[in-house]
N, C-alpha and C positions, 0 to 999 in steps of 0.2 A: 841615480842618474847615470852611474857608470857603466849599469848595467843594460839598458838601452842602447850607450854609446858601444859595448863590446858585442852585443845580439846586431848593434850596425853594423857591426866589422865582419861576421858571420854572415849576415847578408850580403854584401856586398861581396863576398869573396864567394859565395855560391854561384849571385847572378852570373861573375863575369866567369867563374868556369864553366856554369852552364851542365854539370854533371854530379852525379851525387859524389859525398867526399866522407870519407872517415873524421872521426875525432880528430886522429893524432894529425891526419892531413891539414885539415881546419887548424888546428890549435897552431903547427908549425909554420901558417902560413900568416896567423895574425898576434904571435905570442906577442911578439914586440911592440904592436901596438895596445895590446890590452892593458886595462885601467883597472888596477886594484890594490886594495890599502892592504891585503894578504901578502906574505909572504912565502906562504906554503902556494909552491906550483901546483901540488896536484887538489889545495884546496880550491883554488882557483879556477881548473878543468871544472872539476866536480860541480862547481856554483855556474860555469858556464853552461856544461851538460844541463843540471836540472833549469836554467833557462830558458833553453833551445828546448825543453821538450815541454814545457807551457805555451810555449812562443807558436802561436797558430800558422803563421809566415814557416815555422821549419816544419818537415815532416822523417823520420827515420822509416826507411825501405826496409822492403825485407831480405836486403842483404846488408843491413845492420849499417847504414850507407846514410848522410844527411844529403836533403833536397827541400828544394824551396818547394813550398806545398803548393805553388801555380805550377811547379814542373808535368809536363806532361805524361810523364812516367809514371808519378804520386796519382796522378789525377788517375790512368788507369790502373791502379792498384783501388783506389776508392771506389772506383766505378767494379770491377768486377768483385770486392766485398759488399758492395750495396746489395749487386746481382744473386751472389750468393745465398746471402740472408735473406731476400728476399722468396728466392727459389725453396729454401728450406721450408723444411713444416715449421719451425722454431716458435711462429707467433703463432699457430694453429696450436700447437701443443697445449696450450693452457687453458683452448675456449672450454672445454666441457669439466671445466675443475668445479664450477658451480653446483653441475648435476652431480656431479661425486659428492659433494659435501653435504646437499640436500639429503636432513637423515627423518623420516618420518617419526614422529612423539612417540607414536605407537611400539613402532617397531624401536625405536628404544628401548623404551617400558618393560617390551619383552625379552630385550636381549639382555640389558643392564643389569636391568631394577626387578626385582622378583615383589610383589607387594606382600605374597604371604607369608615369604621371608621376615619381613620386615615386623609385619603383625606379628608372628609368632615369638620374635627376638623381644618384642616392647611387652607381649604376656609375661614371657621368661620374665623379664625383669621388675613387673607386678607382683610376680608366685615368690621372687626373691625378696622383692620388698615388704610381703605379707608376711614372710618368714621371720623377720626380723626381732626378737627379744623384747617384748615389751616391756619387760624391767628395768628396762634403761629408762625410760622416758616415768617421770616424776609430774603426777598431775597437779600435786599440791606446789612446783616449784616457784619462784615470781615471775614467769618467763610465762605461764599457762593462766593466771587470772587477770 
């Protein structure tokens, strides 16, 4: 709960400057009203920082600056990255990734997998297995009747 009530003190002190404000600005301008079981001031910053940057209501410029995210200023910084990305090839870049991955069986087959590779390896290993001492193996043992 106190944390809403210290994200209200952060609002309110934007509305009525009307302009965007640094941290320390902020903080010095509502430390004394903030509500917290902390004792550590900069834990305090810290929990309020990551606050304000969940907090939809705030928004950080790009001069590293807090504004109320209806500011008119934010608003055109939103509008010219919509602009932007939209301008970009960004979302085009990816349409044709399908046709790249489309790999035909065949042309696998030939490039991968050799079949008479493969036959010739499984002979090998018939001419090794016919090779094999048949004096090991005991007809009469109980394992063969």
């Amino acid at each position: 709960m106190s944390k809403v009530r210290n994200l209200d003190l952060v609002y309110s002190y934007l509305q009525n400057t009307k302009t965007p404000s640094s941290l320390t600005e902020i903080w010095k301008s509502i430390s004394k009203d903030i509500i917290s079981q902390k004792k550590d001031e900069i834990s305090v910053i810290a929990d309020l920082y990551g606050d304000m940057v969940l907090d939809n209501r705030f928004a950080l410029t790009t001069d590293n600056l807090w504004a109320l995210s209806s500011n008119s200023s934010v608003e055109n910084v939103k509008k010219q990255y919509d602009d932007f990305i939209n301008a970009s090839d960004h979302k085009h870049r990816y349409d044709d990734l399908d046709d790249e991955l489309a790999i035909d069986d065949d042309m696998m087959l030939d490039e991968d997998y050799d079949n008479d590779d493969f036959t010739q390896d499984i002979d090998d290993f018939d001419e090794d297995f016919d090779d094999i001492d048949n004096s090991y193996i005991d007809d009469n043992d109980e394992y063969n009747q």
